[in-house]
C-alpha positions as CSV (number, residue, x, y, z in Angstrom):
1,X,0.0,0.0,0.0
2,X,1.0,3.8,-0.9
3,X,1.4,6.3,1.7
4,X,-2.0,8.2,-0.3
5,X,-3.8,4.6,0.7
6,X,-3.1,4.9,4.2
7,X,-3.7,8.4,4.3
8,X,-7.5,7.4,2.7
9,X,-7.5,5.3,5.4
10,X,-6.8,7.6,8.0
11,X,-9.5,10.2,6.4
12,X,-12.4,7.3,5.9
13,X,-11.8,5.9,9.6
14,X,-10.3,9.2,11.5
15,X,-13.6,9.3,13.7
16,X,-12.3,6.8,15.6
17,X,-9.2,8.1,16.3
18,X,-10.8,11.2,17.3
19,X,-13.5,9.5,19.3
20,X,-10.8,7.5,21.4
21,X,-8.2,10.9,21.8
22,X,-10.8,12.8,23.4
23,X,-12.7,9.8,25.5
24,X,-8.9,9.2,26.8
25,X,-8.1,12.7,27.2
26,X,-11.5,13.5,29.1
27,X,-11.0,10.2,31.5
28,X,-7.2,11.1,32.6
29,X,-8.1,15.1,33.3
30,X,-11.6,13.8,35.8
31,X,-9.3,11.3,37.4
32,X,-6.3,13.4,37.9
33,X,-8.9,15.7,40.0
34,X,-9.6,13.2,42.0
35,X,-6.4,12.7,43.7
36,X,-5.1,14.5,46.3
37,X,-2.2,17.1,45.3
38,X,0.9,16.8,46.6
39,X,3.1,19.8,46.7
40,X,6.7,20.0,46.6
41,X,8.7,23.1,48.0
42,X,12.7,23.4,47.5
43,X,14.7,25.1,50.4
44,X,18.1,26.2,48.9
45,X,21.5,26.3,51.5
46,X,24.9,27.9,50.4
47,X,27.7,26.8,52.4
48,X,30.5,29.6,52.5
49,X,33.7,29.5,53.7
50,X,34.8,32.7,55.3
51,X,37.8,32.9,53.0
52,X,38.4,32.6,49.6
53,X,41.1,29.9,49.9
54,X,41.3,26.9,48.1
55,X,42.1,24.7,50.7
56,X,39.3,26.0,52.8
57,X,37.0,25.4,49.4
58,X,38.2,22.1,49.0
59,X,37.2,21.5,52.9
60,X,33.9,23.0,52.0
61,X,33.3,21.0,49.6
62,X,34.1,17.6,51.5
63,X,31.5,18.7,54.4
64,X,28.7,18.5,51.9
65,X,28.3,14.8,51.9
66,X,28.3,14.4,55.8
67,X,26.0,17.8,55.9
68,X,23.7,15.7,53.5
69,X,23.9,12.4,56.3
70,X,23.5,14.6,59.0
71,X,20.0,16.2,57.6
72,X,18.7,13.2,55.9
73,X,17.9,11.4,59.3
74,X,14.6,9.9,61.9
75,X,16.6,12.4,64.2
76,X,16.3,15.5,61.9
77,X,12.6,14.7,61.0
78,X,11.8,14.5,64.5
79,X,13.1,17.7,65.7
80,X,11.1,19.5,62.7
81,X,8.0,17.4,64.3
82,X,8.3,18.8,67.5
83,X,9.2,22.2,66.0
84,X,6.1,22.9,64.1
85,X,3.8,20.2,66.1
86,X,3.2,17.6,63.0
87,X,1.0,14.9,63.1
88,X,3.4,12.5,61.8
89,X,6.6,10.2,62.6
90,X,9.6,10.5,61.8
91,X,10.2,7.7,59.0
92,X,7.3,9.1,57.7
93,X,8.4,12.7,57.3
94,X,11.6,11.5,56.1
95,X,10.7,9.1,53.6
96,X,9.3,12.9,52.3
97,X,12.4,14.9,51.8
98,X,15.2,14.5,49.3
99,X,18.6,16.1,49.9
100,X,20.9,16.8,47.0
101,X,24.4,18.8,47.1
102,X,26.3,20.6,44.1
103,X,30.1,20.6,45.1
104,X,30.4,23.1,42.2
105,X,28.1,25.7,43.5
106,X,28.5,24.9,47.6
107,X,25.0,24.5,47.6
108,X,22.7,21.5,49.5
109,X,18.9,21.3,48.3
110,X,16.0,20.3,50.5
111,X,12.7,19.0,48.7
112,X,9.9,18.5,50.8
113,X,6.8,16.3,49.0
114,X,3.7,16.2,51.0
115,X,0.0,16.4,50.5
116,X,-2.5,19.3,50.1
117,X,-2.9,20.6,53.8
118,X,0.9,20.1,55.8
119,X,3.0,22.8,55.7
120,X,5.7,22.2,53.4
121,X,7.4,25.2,52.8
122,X,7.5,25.6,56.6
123,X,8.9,22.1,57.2
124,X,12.0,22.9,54.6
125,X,12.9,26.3,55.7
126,X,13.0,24.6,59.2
127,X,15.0,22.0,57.7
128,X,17.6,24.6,56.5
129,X,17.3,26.1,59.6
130,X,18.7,23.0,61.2
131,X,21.8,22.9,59.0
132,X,22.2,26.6,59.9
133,X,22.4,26.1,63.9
134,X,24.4,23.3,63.2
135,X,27.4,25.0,61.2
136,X,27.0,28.1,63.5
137,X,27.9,25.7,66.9
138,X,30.0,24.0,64.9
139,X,31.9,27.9,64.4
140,X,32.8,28.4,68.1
141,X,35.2,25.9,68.1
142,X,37.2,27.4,65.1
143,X,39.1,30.1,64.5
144,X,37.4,33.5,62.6
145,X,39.3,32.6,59.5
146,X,38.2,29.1,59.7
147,X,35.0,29.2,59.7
148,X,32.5,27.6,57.2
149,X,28.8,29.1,57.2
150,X,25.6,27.8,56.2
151,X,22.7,30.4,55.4
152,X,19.7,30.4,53.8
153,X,19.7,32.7,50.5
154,X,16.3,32.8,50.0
155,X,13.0,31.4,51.4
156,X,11.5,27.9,49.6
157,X,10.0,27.8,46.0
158,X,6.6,25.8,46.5
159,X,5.0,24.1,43.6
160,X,2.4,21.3,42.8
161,X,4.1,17.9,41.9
162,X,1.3,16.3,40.9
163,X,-1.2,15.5,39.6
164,X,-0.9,17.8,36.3
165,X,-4.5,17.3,35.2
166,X,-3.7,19.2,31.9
167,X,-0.9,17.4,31.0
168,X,-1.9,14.1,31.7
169,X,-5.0,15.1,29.7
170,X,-2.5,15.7,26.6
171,X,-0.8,12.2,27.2
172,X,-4.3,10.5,27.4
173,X,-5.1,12.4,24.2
174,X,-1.9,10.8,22.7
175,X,-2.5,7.5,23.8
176,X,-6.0,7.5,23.2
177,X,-5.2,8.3,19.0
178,X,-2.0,5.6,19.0
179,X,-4.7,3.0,20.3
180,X,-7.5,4.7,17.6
181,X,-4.5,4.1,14.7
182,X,-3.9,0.8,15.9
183,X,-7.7,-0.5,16.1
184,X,-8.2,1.1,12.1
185,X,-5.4,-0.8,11.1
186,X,-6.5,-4.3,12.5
187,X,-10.1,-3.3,10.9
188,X,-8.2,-3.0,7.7
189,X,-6.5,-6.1,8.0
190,X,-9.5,-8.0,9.0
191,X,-11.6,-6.8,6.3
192,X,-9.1,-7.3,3.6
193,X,-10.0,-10.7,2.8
194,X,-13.9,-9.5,2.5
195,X,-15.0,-8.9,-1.4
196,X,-17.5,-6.4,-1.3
197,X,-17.4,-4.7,-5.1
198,X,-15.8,-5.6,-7.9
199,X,-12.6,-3.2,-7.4
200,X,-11.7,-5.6,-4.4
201,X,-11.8,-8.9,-6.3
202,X,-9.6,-7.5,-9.4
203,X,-7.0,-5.8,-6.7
204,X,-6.8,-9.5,-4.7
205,X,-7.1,-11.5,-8.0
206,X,-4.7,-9.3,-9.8
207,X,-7.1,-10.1,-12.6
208,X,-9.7,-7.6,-14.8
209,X,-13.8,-8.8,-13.9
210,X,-15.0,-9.0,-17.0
211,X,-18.7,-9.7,-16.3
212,X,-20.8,-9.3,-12.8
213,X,-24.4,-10.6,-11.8
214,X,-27.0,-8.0,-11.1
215,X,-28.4,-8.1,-8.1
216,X,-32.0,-9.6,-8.7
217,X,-34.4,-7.4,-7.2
218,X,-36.5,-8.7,-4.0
């Protein structure tokens, strides 16, 4: 078959294509509504050293891993618990944060992923908070020129993780057409090998029909 016999195709059958993109598209966007939203808010922490100097850079930049094991802990997420009062424990509350650290930019991440209703830009500006106190006790037993801090920059970006009901309405929408291409195509194939007209039996036959029976009136 040519590409201007599949595109006939496409044209004759393309209500079913259509039919199953928007049934799809319709069915992800009502179901993504009904699930609860979880929201995710980013808490950003620079680690400075006091002094440009690369040793003091280099030792910066060692600190970020054990900074990293020392806020992703049950410990951790139980002093934010008592901090703000949550209704949680702690391996639940932690299984909720991820803590990520860019050696290049001195820089630790906090992302907090909870559910419509806790306080989750609260929970990772506390969370920075922690690191914070930490480094500045941490301070009084060095020297002035010594000293590494930890400060926030900025307060945390919140944002909804999910669900996306209009983008999972698009990928239902694509879906929903692959399946609608798919299902013409097995129609096609299935009703190859069915002569309806004369045009049918001379394309399988590879032979001209040189005569044809009326149909006899009823």
């Amino acid at each position: 078959m040519s590409l201007l016999d599949y595109a006939r195709i496409l044209l004759r059958r393309g209500w079913i294509i259509v039919l199953l993109a928007l049934i799809a598209a319709v069915s992800a966007y009502l179901l993504s509504r009904t699930i609860t939203p979880v929201y995710r808010a980013s808490q950003l922490i620079l680690v400075q050293p006091s002094r440009n100097d690369l040793s003091l850079t280099e030792s910066s930049q060692r600190l970020l891993n054990s900074y990293v094991v020392y806020l992703k802990s049950a410990a951790r997420a139980q002093e934010i618990i008592d901090i703000l009062n949550l209704d949680m424990l702690a391996g639940e509350l932690e299984g909720a944060v991820t803590i990520q650290s860019s050696r290049d930019n001195l820089t630790i991440q906090i992302d907090v992923d909870l559910e419509e209703g806790l306080p989750v830009d609260q929970i990772a500006h506390e969370w920075g908070n922690l690191l914070v106190r930490y480094q500045e006790t941490e301070n009084q037993t060095r020297r002035q020129e010594d000293r590494i801090r930890a400060l926030l920059p900025d307060g945390p970006d919140v944002s909804l993780l999910r669900p996306r009901p209009s983008l999972n309405a698009l990928i239902g929408a694509a879906i929903g057409a692959i399946l609608g291409i798919g299902i013409i195509f097995v129609l096609e194939f299935l009703e190859s090998a069915i002569v309806r007209h004369r045009d049918d039996l001379e394309r399988k036959l590879d032979l001209p029909v040189l005569a044809a029976i009326p149909e006899r009136d009823k």
